[in-house]
C-alpha positions in Angstrom: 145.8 -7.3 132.0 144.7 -10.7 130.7 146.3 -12.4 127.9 143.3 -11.6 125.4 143.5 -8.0 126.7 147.2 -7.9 126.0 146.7 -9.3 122.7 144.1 -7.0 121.3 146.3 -3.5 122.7 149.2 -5.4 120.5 146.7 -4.8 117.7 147.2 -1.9 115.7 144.4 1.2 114.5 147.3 2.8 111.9 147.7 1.7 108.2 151.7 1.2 108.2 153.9 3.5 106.7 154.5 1.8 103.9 151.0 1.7 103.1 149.9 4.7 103.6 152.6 6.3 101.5 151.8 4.0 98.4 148.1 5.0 98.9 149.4 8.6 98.6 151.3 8.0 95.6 149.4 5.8 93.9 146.3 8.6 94.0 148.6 11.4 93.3 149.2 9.5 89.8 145.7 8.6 89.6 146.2 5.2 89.9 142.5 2.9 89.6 142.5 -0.4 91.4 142.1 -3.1 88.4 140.1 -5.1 90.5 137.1 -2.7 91.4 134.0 -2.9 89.9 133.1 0.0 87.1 130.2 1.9 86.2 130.0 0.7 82.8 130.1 -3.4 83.9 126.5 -2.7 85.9 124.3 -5.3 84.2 120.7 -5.5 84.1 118.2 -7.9 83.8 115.7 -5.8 81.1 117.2 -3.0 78.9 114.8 0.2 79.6 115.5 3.9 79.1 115.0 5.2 82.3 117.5 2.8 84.0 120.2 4.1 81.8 122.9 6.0 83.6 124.1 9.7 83.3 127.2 11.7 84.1 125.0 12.9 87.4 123.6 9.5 88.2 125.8 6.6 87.2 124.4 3.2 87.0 125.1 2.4 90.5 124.1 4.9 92.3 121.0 5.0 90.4 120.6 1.6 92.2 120.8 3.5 95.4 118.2 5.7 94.7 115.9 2.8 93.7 116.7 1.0 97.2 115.8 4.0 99.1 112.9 4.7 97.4 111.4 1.1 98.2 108.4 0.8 100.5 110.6 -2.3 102.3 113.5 0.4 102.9 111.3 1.9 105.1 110.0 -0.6 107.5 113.9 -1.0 108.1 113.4 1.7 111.5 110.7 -0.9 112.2 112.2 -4.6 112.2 114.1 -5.7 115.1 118.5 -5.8 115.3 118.7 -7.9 118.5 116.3 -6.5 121.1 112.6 -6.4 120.3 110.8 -5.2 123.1 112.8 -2.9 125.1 111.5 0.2 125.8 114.3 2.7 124.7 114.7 4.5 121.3 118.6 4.2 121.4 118.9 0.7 121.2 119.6 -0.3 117.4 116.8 -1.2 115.1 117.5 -2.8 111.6 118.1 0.4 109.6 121.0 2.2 111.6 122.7 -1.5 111.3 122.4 -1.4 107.0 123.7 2.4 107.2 126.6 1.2 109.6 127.2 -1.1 107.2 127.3 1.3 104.3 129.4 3.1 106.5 132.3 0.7 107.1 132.5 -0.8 103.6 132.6 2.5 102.0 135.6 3.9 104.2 137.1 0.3 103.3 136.3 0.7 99.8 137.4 4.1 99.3 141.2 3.0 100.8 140.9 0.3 98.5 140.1 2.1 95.6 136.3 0.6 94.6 133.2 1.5 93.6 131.9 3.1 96.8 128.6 3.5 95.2 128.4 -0.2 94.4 129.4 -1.2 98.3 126.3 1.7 98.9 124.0 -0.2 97.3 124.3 -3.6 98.5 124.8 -2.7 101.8 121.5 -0.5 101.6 120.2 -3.2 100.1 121.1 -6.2 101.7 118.6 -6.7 104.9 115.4 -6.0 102.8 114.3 -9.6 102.7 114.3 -9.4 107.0 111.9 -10.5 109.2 110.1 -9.0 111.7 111.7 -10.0 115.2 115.4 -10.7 113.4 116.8 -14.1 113.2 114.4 -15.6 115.4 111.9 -14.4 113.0 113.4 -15.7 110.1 113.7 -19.0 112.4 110.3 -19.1 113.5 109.3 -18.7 109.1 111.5 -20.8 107.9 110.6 -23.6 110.2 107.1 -23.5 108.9 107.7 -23.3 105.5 110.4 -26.3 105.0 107.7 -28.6 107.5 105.2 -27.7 104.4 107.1 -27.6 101.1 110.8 -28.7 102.0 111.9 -25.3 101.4 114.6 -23.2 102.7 114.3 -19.4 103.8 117.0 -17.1 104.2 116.9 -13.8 104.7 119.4 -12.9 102.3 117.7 -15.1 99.6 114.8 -13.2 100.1 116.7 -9.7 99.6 117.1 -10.6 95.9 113.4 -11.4 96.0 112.3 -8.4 97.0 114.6 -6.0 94.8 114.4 -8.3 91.4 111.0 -9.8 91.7 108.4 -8.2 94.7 109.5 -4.5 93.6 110.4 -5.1 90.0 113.2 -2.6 90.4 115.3 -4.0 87.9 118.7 -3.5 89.7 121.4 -4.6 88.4 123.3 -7.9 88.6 126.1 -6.6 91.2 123.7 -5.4 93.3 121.8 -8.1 93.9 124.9 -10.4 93.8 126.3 -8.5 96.9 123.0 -9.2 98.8 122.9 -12.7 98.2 126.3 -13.6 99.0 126.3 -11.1 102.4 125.2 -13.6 104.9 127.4 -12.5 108.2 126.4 -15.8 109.8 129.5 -17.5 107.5 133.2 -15.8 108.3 136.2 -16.0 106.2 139.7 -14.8 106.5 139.8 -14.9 102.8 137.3 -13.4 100.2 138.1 -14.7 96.9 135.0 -14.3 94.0 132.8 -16.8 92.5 132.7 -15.4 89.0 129.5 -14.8 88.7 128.7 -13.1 85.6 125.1 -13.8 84.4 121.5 -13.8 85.6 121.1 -17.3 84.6 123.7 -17.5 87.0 122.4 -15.7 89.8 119.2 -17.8 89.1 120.6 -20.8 90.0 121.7 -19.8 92.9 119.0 -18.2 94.0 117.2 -21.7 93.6 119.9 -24.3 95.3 119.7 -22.2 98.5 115.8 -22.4 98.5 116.2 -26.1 97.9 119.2 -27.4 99.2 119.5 -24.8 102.6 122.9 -24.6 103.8 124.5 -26.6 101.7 124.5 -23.8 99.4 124.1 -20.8 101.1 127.8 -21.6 103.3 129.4 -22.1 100.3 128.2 -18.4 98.5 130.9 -16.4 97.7 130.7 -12.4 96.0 131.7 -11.9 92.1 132.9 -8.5 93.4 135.3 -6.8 96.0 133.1 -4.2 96.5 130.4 -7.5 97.8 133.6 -8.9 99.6 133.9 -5.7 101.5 130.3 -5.3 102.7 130.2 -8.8 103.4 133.1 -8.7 106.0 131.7 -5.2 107.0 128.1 -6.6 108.4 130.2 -8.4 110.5 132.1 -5.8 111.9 129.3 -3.3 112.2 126.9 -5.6 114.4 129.8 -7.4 116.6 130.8 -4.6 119.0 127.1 -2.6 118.1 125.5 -5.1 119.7 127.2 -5.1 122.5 127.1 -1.9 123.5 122.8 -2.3 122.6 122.9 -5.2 125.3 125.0 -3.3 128.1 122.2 -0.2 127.1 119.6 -3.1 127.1 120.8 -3.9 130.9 121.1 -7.2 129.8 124.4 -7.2 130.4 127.2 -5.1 132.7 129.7 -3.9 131.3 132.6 -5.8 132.3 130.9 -9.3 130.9 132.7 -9.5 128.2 135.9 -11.5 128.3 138.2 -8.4 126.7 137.0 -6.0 129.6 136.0 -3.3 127.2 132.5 -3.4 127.6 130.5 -1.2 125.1 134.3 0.3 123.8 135.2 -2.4 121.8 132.7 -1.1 119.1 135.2 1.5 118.6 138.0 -0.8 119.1 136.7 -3.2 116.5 136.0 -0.2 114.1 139.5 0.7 113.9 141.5 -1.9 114.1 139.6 -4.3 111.8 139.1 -1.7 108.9 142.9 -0.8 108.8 143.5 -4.7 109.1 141.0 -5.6 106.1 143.0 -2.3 103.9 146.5 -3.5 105.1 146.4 -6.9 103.7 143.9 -6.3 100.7 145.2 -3.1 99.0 145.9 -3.8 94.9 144.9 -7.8 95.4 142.1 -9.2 93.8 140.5 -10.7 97.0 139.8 -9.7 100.4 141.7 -10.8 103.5 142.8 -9.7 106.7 144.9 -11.5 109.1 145.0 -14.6 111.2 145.0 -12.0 114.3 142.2 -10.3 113.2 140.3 -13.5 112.2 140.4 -14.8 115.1 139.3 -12.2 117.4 136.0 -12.0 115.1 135.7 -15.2 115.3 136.0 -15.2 119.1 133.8 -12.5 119.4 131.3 -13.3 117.9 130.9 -16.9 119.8 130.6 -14.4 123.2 128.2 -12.4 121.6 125.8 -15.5 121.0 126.9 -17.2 124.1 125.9 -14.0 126.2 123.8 -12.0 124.0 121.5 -13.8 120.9 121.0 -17.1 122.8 120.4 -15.4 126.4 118.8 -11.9 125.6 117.3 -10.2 122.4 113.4 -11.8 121.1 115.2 -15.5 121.9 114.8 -14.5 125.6 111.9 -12.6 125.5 108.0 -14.5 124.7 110.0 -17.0 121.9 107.0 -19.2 123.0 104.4 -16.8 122.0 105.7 -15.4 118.9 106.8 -18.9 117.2 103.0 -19.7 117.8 102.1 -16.7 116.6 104.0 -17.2 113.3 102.2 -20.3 112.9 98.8 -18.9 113.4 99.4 -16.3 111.0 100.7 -18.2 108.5 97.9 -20.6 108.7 95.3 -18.0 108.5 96.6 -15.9 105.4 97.0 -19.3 103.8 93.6 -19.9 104.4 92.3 -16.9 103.1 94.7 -17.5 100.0 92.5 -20.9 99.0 89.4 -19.5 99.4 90.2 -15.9 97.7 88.9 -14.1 101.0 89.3 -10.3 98.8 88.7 -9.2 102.1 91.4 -10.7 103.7 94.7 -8.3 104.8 96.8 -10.3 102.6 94.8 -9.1 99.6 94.2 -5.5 101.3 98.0 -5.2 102.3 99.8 -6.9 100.4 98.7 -8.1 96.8 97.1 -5.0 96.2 100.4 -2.9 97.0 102.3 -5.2 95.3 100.3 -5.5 92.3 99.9 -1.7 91.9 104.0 -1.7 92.6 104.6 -3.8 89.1 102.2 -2.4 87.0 104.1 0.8 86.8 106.9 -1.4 85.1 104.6 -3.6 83.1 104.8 -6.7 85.2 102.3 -8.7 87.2 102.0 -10.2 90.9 101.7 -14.0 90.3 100.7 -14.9 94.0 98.4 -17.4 92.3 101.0 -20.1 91.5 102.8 -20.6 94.4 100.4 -19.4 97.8 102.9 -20.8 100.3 105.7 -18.1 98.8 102.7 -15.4 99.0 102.2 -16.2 102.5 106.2 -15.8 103.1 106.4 -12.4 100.9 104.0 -11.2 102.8 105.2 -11.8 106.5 108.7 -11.4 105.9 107.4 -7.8 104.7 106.2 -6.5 108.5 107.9 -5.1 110.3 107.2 -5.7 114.0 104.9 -3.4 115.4 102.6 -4.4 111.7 102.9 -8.2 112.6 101.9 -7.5 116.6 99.2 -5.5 116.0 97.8 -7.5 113.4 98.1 -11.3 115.2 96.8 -9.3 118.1 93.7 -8.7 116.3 93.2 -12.1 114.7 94.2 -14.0 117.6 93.3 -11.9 121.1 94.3 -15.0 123.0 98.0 -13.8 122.2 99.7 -11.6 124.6 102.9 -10.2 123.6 105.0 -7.5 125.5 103.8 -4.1 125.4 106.4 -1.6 124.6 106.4 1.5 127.5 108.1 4.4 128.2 106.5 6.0 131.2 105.4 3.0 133.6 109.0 1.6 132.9 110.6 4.4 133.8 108.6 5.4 137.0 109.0 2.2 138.3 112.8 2.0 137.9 112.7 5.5 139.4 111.1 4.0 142.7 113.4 1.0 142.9 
């Protein structure tokens, strides 16, 4: 065995004794974890009567319901993970990685003693603002739209967006907190929260990460545990997912990786990282887990873009064509913006779905005042078949890969 190899058998996928048998007493006395988030602190942004909770549908999970129930939950199963044109249905698309998310942070959160439906929502929640063709997607948009206004796109930003302002959903402020503040991209050994209370709060936010770009968004932290926990879970659910997607992928074998687990380390990272994140969090009002485990996340995923996001996934496959094509596309729908083209996809699509969207609350689609953010709503809303299909059309002169089953398959069958 190597040294690494040695050091991640040494890690352990039991809670310790101790642990486990204060869990047991501590529920047997019905003890509640001060920390966690309650029902009754869900805040809104508008009081109404049909967003008021029951003893059957408390106030989070009736922000559940309202995610599910979103037209942008279900072009999820269409938006790229990693891998965007590879023929085979068990490679992972963007919503299996949201309910492995919800997965993980609720088994966390239930040892913990939080609000599970809380850690449900965000994590249900916290990918809607995605772009078709994953982070190179969000790349390929946000490149264009800071070249034109100076502004910043983010993909967690843009969840808020969507929930609080696209869908006029009126979740509440935890919810939309935890999907701000999720970004995977930024790991910490140590969760401690912002305290974030307020809207106007969340607003400002909101606003220094579309103006000031990194600056702010590496320096967002949650206001609750329950975001802590789905923030550290996003990580753990796509680190050894998406290596087991690339070894299916044949992009890589199976003994690339440095720890010589191939596609297992999924489960090993499963294990061992949840009972790490419970061990060292349990009745503390922050989130942590230790050096060990820091580290090996932190190691991992530098071999994961090292051998998988900056060698395989969209990154490797037609970058070329669909940057251009982002380009294109936002140049044309911006087009038809100015001159109020009615006929336009944009207006067919995507203001009129909108628009009928808000009325039933009593609110309006003001694409008018700012056409550049219309332009983003709207592409950051395909998903990827929508978006090649459509440029496709517009632009024949593109060619992008064509996703196939049969010839694929024959031909590997001959080799």
């Amino acid at each position: 065995m190597t040294a690494l190899s040695d050091r991640l058998e040494a890690m352990t996928d039991r809670l310790s004794d101790e642990l486990a048998a204060r869990i047991a007493r501590d529920r047997e006395q019905g003890w509640v974890n001060p920390y966690r988030t309650d029902d009754g602190a869900a805040c809104r942004r508008y009081e109404r009567t049909g967003d008021e909770p029951s003893i059957w549908r408390p106030a989070f999970v009736r922000d559940v319901e309202k995610i599910l129930h979103l037209p942008a939950y279900n072009r999820y199963n269409g938006k790229t993970q990693v891998f965007s044109f590879r023929s085979n249905d068990d490679l992972s698309r963007r919503g299996l990685h949201v309910q492995l998310v919800a997965r993980i942070a609720r088994d966390i959160g239930y040892a913990l003693g939080l609000n599970c439906d809380l850690i449900e929502a965000i994590a249900l929640g916290h990918d809607l603002g995605h772009t078709p063709f994953g982070h190179a997607g969000e790349r390929f948009l946000h490149e264009i739209l800071h070249a034109r206004t100076g502004r910043y796109f983010f993909h967690n930003v843009h969840s808020v967006r969507v929930m609080d302002e696209l869908y006029g959903r009126n979740l509440s402020l935890q919810t939309l907190d935890g999907a701000l503040t999720h970004n995977g991209e930024y790991e910490q050994r140590v969760f401690e929260l912002s305290g974030l209370s307020t809207f106007e709060e969340l607003d400002v936010c909101v606003d220094a990460c579309i103006s000031t770009g990194e600056h702010a968004v590496g320096h967002l932290r949650p206001a609750t545990l329950e975001g802590c926990v789905v923030r550290i879970s996003d990580i753990i659910a796509y680190v050894g997912r998406d290596r087991q997607d690339a070894i299916e992928a044949g992009l890589l074998e199976p003994d690339a990786f440095e720890d010589g687990m191939g596609g297992r380390y999924n489960s090993w990272i499963l294990s061992r990282a949840s009972v790490d994140i419970i061990e060292h969090s349990y009745g503390k009002n922050r989130i942590e887990m230790s050096e060990e485990l820091f580290s090996e996340i932190r190691r991992a995923k530098a071999e994961n873009y090292e051998k998988i996001y900056r060698a395989g996934g969209v990154e490797g496959e037609r970058a070329d064509v669909l940057s251009h094509a982002f380009s294109l596309m936002y140049e044309h729908f911006l087009g038809d913006l100015k001159a109020g083209d009615e006929s336009s996809y944009i207006f067919r699509h995507h203001i009129a779905r909108i628009t009928a969207q808000l009325e039933h609350y009593g609110k309006v689609y003001a694409w008018e005042e700012d056409l550049d953010r219309t332009v983003v709503d709207y592409i950051a809303s395909m998903s990827d078949g929508y978006f090649t299909e459509l440029a496709s059309t517009l632009f024949p002169e593109l060619h992008f890969p064509k996703r196939t089953y049969i010839n694929e398959r024959s031909a590997a069958a001959r080799n």
